[in-house]
KOLDRENLUM-969148 format. One record per residue: residue in three letters; residue number from 1; x, y, z of N, C-alpha, C in turn. Coordinates in steps of 0.2 Angstrom, whole numbers, plus 5000, padded with zeros to 4 digits. Layout:
residues N
SITE    aa     i   n.px   n.py   n.pz   ca.px   ca.py   ca.pz   c.px   c.py   c.pz
SITE   ALA   NUM      X      Y      Z       X       Y       Z      X      Y      Z
...
***
This chain:
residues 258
SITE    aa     i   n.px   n.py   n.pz   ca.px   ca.py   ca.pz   c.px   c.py   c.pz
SITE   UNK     1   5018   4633   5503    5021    4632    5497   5017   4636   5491
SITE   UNK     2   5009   4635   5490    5007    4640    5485   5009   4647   5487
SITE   UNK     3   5008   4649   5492    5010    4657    5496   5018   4660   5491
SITE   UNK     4   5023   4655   5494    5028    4655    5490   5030   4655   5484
SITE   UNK     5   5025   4652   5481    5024    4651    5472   5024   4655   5470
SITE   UNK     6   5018   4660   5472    5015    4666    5470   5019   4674   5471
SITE   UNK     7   5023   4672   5477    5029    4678    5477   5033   4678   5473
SITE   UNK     8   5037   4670   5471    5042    4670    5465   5039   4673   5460
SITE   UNK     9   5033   4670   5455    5029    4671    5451   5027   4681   5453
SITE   UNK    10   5027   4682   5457    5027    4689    5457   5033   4693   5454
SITE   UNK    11   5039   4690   5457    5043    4695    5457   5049   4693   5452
SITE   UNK    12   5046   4687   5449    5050    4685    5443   5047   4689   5436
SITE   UNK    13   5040   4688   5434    5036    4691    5429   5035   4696   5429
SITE   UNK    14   5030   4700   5438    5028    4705    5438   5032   4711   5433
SITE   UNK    15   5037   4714   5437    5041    4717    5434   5042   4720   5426
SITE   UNK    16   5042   4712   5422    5044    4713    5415   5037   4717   5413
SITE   UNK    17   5031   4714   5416    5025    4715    5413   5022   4725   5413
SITE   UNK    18   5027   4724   5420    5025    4732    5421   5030   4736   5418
SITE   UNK    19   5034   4735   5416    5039    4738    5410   5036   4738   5404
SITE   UNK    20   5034   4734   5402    5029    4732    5396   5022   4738   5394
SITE   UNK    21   5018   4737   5400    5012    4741    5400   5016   4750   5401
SITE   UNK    22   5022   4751   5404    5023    4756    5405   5026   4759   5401
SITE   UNK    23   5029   4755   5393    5030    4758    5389   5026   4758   5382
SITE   UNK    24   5018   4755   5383    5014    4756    5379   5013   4762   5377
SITE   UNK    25   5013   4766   5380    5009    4773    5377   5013   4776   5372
SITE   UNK    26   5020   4776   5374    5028    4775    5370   5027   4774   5360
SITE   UNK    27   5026   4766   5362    5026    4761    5359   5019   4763   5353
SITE   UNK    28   5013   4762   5356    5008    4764    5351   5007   4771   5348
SITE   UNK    29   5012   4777   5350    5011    4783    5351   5017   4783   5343
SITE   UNK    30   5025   4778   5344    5028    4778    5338   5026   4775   5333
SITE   UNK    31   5021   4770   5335    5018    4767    5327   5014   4770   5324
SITE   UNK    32   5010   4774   5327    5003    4779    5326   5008   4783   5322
SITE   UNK    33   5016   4787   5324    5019    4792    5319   5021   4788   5313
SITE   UNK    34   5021   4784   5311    5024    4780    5306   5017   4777   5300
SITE   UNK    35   5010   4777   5302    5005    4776    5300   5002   4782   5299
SITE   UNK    36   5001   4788   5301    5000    4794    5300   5004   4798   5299
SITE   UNK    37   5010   4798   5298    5016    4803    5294   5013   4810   5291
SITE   UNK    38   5008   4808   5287    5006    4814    5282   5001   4818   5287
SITE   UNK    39   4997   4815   5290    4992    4818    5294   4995   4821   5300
SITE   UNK    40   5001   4818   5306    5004    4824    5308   5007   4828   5307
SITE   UNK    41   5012   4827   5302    5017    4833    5296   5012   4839   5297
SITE   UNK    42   5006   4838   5295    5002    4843    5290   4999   4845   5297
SITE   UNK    43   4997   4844   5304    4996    4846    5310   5000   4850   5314
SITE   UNK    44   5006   4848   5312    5011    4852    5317   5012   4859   5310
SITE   UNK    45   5013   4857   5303    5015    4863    5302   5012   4866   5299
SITE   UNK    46   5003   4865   5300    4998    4870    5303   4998   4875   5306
SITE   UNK    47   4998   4870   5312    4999    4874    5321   5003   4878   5322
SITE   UNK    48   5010   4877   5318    5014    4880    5322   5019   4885   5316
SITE   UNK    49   5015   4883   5308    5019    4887    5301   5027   4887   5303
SITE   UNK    50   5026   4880   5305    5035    4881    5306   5039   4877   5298
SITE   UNK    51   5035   4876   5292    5036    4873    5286   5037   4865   5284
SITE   UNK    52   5036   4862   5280    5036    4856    5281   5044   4851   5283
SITE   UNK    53   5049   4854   5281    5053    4850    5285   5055   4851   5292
SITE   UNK    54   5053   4856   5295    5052    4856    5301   5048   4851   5305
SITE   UNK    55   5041   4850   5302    5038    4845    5305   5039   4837   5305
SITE   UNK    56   5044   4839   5298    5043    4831    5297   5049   4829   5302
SITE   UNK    57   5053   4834   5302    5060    4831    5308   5057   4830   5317
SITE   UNK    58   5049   4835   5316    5047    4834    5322   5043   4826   5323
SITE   UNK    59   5041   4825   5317    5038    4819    5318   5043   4812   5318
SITE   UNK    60   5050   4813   5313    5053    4808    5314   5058   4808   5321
SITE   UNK    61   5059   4812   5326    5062    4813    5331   5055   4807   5336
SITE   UNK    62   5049   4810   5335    5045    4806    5339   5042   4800   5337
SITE   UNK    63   5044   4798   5333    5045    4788    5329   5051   4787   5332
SITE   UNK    64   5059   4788   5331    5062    4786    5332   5064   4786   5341
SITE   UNK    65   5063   4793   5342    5065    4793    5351   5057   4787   5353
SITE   UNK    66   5053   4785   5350    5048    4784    5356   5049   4777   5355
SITE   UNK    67   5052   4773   5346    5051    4764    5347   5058   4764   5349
SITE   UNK    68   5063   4767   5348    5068    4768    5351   5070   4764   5358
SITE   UNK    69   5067   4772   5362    5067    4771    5370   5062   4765   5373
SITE   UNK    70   5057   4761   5368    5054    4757    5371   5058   4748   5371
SITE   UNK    71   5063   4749   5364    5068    4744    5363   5073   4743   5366
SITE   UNK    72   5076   4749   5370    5080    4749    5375   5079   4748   5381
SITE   UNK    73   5074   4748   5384    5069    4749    5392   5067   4738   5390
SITE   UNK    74   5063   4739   5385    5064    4730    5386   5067   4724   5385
SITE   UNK    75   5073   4729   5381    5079    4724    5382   5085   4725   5388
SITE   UNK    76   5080   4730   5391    5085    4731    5399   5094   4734   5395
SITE   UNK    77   5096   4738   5389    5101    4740    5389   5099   4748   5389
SITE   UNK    78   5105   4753   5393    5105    4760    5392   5097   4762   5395
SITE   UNK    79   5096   4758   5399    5088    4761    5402   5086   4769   5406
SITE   UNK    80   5094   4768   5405    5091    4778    5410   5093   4781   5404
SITE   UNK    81   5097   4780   5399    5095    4787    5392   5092   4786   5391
SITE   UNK    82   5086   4780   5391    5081    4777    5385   5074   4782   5391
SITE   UNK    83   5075   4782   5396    5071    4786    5400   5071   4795   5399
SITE   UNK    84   5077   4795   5401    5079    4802    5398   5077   4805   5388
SITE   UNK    85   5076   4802   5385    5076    4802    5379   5065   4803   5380
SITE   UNK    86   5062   4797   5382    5058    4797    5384   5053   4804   5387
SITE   UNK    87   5057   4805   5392    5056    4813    5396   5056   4818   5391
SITE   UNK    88   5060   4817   5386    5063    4822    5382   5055   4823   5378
SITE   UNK    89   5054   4816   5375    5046    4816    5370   5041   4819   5372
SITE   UNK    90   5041   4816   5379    5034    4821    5384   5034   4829   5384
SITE   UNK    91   5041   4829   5386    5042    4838    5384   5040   4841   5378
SITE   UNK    92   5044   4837   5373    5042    4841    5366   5033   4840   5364
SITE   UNK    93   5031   4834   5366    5022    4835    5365   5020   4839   5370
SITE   UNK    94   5021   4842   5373    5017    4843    5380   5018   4851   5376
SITE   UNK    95   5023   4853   5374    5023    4863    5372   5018   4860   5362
SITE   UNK    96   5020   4854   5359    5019    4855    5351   5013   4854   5352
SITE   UNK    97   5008   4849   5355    5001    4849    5356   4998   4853   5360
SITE   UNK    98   5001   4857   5364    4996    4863    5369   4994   4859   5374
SITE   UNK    99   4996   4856   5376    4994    4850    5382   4996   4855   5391
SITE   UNK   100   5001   4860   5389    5002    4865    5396   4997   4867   5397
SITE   UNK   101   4993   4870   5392    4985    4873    5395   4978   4868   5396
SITE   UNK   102   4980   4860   5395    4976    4857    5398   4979   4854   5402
SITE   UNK   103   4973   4856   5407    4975    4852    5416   4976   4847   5413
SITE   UNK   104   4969   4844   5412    4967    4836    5412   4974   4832   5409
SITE   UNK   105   4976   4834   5404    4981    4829    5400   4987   4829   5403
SITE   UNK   106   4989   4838   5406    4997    4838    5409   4995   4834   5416
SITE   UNK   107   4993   4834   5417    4992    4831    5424   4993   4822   5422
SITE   UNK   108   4990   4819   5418    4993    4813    5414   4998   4812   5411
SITE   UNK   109   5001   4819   5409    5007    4816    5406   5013   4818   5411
SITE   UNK   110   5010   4822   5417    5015    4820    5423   5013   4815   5426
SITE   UNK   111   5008   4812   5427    5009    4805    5430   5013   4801   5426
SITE   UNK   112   5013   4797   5419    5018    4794    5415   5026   4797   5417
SITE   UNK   113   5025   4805   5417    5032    4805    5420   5036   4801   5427
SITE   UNK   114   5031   4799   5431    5030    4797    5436   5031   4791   5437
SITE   UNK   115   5030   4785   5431    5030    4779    5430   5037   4780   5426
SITE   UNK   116   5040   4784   5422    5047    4784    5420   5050   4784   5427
SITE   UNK   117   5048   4789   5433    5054    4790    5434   5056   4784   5442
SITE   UNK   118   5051   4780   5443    5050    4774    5446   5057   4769   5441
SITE   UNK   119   5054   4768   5433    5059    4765    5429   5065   4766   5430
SITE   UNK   120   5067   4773   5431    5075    4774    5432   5076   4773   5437
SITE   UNK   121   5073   4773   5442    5074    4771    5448   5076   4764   5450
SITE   UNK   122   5073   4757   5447    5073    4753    5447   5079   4752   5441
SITE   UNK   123   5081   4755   5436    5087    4751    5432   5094   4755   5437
SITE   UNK   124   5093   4762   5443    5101    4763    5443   5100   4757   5450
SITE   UNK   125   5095   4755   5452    5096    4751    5459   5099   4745   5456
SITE   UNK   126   5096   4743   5448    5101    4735    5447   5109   4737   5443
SITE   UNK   127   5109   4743   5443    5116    4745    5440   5121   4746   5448
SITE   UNK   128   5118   4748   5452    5120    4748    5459   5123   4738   5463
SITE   UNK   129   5119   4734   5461    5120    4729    5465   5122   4724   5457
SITE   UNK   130   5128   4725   5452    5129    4719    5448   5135   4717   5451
SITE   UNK   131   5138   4721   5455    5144    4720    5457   5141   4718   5468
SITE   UNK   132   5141   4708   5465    5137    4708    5472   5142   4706   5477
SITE   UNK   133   5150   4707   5476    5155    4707    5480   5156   4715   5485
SITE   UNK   134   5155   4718   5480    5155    4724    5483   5151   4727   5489
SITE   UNK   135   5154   4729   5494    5149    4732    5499   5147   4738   5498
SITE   UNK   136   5138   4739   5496    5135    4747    5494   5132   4746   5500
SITE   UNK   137   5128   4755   5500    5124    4758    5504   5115   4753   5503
SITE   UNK   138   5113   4752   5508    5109    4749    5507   5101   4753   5503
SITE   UNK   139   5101   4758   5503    5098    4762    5501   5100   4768   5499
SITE   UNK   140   5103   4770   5491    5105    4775    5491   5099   4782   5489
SITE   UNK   141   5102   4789   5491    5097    4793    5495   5093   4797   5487
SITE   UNK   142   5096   4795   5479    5091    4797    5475   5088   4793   5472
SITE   UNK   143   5090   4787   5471    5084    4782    5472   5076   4785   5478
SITE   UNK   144   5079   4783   5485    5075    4783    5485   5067   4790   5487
SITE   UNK   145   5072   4795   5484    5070    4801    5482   5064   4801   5476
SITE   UNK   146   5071   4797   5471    5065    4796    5464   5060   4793   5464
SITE   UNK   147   5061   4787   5471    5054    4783    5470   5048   4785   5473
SITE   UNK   148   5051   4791   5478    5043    4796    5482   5042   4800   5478
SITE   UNK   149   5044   4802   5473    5045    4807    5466   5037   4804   5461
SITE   UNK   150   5041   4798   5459    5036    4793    5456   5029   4790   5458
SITE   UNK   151   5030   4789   5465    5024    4789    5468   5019   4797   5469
SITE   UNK   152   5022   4799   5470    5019    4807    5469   5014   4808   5462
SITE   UNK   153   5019   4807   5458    5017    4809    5453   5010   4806   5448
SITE   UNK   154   5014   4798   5450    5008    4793    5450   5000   4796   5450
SITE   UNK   155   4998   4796   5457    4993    4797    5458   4989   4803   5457
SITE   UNK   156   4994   4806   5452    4989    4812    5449   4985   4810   5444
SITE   UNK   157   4984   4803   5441    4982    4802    5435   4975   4801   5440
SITE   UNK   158   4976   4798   5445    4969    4799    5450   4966   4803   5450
SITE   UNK   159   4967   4808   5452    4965    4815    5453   4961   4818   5448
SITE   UNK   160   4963   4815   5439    4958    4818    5435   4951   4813   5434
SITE   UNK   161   4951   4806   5437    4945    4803    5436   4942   4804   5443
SITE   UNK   162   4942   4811   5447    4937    4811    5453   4934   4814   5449
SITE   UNK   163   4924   4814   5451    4920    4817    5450   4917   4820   5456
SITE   UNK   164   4915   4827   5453    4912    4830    5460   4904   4831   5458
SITE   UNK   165   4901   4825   5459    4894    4824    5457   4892   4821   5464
SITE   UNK   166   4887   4826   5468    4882    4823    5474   4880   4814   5472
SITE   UNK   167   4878   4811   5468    4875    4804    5470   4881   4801   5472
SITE   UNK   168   4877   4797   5477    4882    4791    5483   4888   4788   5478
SITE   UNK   169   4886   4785   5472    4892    4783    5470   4900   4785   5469
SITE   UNK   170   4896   4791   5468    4902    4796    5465   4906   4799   5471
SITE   UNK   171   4903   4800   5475    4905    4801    5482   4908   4796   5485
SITE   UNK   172   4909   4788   5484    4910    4783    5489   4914   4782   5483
SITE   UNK   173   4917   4783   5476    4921    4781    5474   4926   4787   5474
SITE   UNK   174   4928   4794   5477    4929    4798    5477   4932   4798   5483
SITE   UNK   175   4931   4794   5488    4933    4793    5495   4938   4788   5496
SITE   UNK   176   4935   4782   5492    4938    4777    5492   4946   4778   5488
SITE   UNK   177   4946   4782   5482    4951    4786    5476   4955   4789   5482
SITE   UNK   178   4952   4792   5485    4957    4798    5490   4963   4795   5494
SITE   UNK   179   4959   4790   5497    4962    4788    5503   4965   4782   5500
SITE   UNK   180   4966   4778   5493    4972    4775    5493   4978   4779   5488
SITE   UNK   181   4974   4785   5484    4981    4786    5480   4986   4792   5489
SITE   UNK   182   4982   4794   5494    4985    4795    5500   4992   4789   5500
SITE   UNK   183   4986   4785   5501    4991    4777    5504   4996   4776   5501
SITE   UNK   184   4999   4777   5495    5002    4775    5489   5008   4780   5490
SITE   UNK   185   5005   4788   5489    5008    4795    5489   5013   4795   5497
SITE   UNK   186   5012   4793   5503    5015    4791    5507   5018   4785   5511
SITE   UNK   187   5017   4781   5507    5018    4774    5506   5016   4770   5512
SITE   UNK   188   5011   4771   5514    5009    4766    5519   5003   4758   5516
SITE   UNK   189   5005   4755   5517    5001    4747    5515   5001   4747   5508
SITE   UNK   190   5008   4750   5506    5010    4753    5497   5008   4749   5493
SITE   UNK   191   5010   4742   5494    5009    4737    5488   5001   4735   5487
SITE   UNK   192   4998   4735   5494    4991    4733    5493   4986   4737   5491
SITE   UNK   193   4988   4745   5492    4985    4749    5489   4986   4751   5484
SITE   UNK   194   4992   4751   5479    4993    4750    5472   4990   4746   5468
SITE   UNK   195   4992   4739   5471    4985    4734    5468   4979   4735   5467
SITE   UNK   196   4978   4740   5471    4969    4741    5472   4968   4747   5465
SITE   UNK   197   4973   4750   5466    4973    4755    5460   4973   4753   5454
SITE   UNK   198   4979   4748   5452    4977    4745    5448   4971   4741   5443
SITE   UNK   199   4968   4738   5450    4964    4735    5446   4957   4738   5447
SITE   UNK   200   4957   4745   5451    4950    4751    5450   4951   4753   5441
SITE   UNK   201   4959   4758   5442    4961    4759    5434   4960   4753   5429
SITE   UNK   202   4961   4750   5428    4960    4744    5423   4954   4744   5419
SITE   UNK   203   4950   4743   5428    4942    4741    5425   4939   4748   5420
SITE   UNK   204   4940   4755   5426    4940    4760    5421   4942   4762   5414
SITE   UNK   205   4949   4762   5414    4951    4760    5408   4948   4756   5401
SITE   UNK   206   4946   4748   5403    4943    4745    5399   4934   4747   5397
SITE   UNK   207   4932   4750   5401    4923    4755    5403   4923   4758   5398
SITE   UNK   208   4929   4764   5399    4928    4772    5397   4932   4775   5392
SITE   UNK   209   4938   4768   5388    4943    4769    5385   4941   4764   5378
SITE   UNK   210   4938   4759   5378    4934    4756    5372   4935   4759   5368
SITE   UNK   211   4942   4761   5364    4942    4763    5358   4939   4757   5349
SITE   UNK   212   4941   4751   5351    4940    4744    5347   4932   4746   5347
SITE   UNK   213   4927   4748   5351    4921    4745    5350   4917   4755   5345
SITE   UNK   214   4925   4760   5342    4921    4766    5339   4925   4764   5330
SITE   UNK   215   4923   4763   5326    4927    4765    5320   4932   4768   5319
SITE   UNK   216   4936   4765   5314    4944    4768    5313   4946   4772   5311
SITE   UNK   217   4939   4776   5308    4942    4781    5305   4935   4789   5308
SITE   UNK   218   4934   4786   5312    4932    4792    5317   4937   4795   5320
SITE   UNK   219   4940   4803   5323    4942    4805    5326   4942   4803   5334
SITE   UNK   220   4937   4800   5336    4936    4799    5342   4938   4791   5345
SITE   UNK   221   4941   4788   5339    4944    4782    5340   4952   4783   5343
SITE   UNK   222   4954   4788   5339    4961    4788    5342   4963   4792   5347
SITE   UNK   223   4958   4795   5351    4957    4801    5356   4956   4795   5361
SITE   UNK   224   4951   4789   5361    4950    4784    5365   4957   4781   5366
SITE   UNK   225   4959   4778   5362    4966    4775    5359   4970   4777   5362
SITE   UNK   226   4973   4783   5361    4979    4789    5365   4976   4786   5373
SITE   UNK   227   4970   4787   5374    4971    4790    5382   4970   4782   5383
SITE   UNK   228   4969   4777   5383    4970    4770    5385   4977   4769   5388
SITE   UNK   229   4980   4771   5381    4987    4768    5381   4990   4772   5387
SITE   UNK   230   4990   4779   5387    4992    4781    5392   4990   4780   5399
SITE   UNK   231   4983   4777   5398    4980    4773    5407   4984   4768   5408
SITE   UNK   232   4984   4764   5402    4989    4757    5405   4996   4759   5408
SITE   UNK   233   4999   4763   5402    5007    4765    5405   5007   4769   5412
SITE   UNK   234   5002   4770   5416    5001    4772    5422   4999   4766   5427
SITE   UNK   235   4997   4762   5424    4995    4755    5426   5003   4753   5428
SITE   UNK   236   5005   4752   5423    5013    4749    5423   5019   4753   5428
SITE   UNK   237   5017   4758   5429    5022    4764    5434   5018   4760   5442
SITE   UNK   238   5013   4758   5445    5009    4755    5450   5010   4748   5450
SITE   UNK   239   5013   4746   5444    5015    4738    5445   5021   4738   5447
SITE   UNK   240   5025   4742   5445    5031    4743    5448   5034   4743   5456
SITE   UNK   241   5028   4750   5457    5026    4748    5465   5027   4743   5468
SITE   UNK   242   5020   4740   5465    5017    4731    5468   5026   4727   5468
SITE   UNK   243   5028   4727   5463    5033    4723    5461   5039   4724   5466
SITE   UNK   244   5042   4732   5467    5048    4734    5471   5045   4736   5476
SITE   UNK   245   5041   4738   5478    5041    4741    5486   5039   4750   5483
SITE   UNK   246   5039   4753   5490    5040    4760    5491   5046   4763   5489
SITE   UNK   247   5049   4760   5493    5057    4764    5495   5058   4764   5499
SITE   UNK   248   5062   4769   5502    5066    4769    5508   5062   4774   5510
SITE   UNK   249   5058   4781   5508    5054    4789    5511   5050   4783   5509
SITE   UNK   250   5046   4781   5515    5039    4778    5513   5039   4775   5523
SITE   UNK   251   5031   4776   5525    5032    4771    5529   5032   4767   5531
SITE   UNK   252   5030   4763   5526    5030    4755    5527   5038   4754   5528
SITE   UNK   253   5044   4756   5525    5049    4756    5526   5052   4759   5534
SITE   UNK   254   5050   4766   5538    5048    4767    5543   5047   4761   5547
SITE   UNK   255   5044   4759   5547    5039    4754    5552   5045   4747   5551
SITE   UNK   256   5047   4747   5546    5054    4742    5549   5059   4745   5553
SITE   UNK   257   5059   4749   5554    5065    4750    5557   5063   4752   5566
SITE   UNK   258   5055   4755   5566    5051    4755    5571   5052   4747   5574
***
C-alpha cells in the first residue's frame, strides 16, 4: 500500500514539479531583464554598437519570450511554441553573450536544450492520447527520438563538473559521474540513475552555487545566481526522466520486449 502511495504521489506531483524547476532559469533570467533593463540595454549595445533601440528591443524580446514561454509550459497551453519560443532565447543569448566560444556554458546551454526538448516530448505524447477512443501507435517514432535526443543532451551538463585532479575523490567521483550519465545517455536502469543524478546535482548545486550567502550587488552574485538557475532547470529536464521513463530507443524499453 505505502509502495503504491508513493508511485501515485510520483507520477501525480513529480511531473508538475519538474516542469517547474525546468523552467526556472527561464523564469529568473526574465525578471533579472525587467530589474536591470538599464544595465543590459547598455551591455548589449556596448558589445555589439548595434544602438540603443536595438538593444532595448533585444532585451524586451528576452522578458517577454522567457515569462511568456514559462506561463504557457505551466499552464500546460501551446507547450511546443512556448518551447520552440524558448529554443529560440537560447539561440539568441548563446551568439549576444559569446557563450559559442565557451565550452563550459554552451555545453549548459545544450543540456537545458536537452530538458526542453524532453518537455516537447512529453506535451506532443499528451496531445497524441486526448482523444482515448482512438486507436494510436503505441510509441510514436519522434517522440521517441526526441527523448534519446534529450537524454543525450542532458548529461552534458555532467561532463562540465568532471574534474581531472589525481586525489581519490576526484577520481571516484568522476567514475561514479561517468557511469551513470552512461546509464541515463543509453537508458539503462534510467529512472534510478537519473535520480542518482539528481540528487549528486542538487547537492552540488546548493555547495557551489550559494549565490544568497555573496552580496547583491557584487558581480559574482549574479554569475552564482545565472548558473544555479540553470543547474536546477537541468535538474528538472532529469525529473522528467524519473517521472516518464526513457522512451521507447532506451534499453530498459528493449528488455521489455526481450
Amino acid at each position: 500500500c505505502g509502495k503504491e502511495w508513493l508511485l501515485w504521489l510520483t507520477k501525480q506531483y513529480l511531473p508538475h514539479v519538474a516542469r517547474l524547476c525546468l523552467i526556472s532559469t527561464f523564469l529568473e533570467d526574465g525578471i533579472r531583464m525587467w530589474f536591470q533593463w538599464s544595465d543590459q540595454t547598455e551591455y548589449i549595445e556596448s558589445t555589439w554598437g548595434c544602438g540603443f533601440f536595438l538593444a532595448s528591443c533585444f532585451v524586451l524580446i528576452n522578458l517577454l519570450g522567457q515569462i511568456g514561454g514559462c506561463v504557457l509550459v505551466l499552464s500546460r497551453n501551446l507547450v511546443e511554441y512556448a518551447c520552440f519560443g524558448l529554443y529560440g532565447i537560447i539561440a539568441l543569448q548563446t551568439v549576444a553573450y559569446s557563450i559559442l566560444w565557451d565550452l563550459k556554458f554552451l555545453m549548459r546551454n545544450l543540456a537545458l536544450g536537452g530538458g526542453l526538448l524532453l518537455l516537447l516530448a512529453e506535451s506532443r505524447v499528451e496531445i497524441r492520447t486526448i482523444f482515448a477512443g482512438v486507436p494510436t501507435v503505441r510509441q510514436s517514432s519522434p517522440k521517441q527520438y526526441m527523448q534519446l535526443g534529450g537524454r543525450v543532451l542532458l548529461v552534458l551538463m555532467f561532463m562540465t563538473l568532471l574534474h581531472f585532479d589525481s586525489d581519490f575523490f576526484s577520481i571516484l567521483q568522476n567514475l561514479v559521474g561517468t557511469a551513470l550519465i552512461v546509464l541515463v545517455a543509453v537508458g539503462f536502469k534510467t529512472k534510478l540513475a537519473a535520480l542518482t543524478l539528481v540528487i549528486w546535482l542538487f547537492a552540488i548545486n546548493v555547495y557551489a552555487n550559494a549565490f544568497w550567502q555573496i552580496p547583491a550587488n557584487r558581480p559574482m552574485h549574479d554569475f552564482l545566481k545565472y548558473d544555479f538557475f540553470q543547474t536546477t532547470s537541468v535538474i528538472g529536464g532529469l525529473l522528467l526522466v524519473v517521472a516518464r521513463g526513457p522512451g521507447g530507443v532506451s534499453m530498459d524499453e528493449k528488455k521489455k520486449e526481450w
